[in-house]
C-alpha positions as CSV (number, residue, x, y, z in Angstrom):
1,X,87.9,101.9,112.8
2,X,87.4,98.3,111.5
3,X,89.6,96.4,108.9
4,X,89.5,93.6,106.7
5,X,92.8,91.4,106.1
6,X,92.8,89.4,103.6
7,X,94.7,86.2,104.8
8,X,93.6,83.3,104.7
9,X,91.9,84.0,101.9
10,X,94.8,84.0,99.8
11,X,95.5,80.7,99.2
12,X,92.7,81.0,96.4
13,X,93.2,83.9,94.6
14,X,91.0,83.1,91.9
15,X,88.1,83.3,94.6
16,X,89.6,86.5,96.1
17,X,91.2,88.8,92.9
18,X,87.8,89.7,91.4
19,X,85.9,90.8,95.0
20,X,89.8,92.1,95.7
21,X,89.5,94.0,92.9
22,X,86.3,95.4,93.3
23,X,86.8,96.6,96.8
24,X,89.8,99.1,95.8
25,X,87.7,100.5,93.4
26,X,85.8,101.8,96.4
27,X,87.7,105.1,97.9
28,X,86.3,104.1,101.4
29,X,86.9,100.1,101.7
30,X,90.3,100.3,99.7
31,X,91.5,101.8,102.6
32,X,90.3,99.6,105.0
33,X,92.1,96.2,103.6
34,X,95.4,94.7,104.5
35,X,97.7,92.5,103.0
36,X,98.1,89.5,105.4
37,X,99.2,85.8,105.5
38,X,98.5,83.8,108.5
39,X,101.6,82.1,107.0
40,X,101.1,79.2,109.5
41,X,97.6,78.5,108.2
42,X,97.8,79.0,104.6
43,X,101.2,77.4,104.0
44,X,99.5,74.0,103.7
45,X,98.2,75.3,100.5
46,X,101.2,77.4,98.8
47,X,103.9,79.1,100.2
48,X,104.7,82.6,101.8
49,X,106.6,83.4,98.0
50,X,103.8,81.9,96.2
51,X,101.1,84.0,97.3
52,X,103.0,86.9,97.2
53,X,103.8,86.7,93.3
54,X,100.0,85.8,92.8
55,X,99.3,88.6,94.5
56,X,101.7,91.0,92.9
57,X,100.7,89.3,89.3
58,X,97.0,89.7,89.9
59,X,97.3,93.7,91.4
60,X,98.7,96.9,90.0
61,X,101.9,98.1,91.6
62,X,99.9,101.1,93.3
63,X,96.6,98.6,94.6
64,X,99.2,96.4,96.3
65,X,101.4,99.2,98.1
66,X,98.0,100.5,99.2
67,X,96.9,97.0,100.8
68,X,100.4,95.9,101.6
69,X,102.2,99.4,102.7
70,X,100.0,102.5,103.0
71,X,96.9,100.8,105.3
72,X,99.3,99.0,107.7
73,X,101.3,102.0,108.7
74,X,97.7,103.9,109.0
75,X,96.3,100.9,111.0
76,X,99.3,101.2,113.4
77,X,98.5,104.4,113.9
78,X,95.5,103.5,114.8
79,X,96.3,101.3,118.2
């Protein structure tokens, strides 16, 4: 029962994409991340719309549903 976000993170997607990327290859861990943005953190460096698009430009449709959609509804099941 333990899950990654990746939030903070985000600010550098360069630095996150490729291990990003890598992880959802993997049938076990993909399920196990979550789109987040500790929007009060990371906002210093881009904004809330900014990270989004990079990471909607830098995912398939179906890798960012599973990170953004699919594991939060299973991780509120969850609690």
């Amino acid at each position: 029962n333990v899950y990654a976000d990746i939030s903070y993170i985000l600010h550098d997607e360069t630095a996150l994409l490729p291990l990003l990327k890598q992880t959802l290859l993997n049938e076990k861990l993909q399920k196990r991340v979550l789109f987040g943005t500790d929007f009060f953190v990371v906002r210093n460096h881009k904004s809330d719309k900014q990270m989004l698009a990079d990471m909607m430009c830098g995912l398939t449709e179906e890798e960012f549903d599973i990170i953004a959609r699919e594991n939060p509804v299973e991780f509120l099941h969850t609690i």
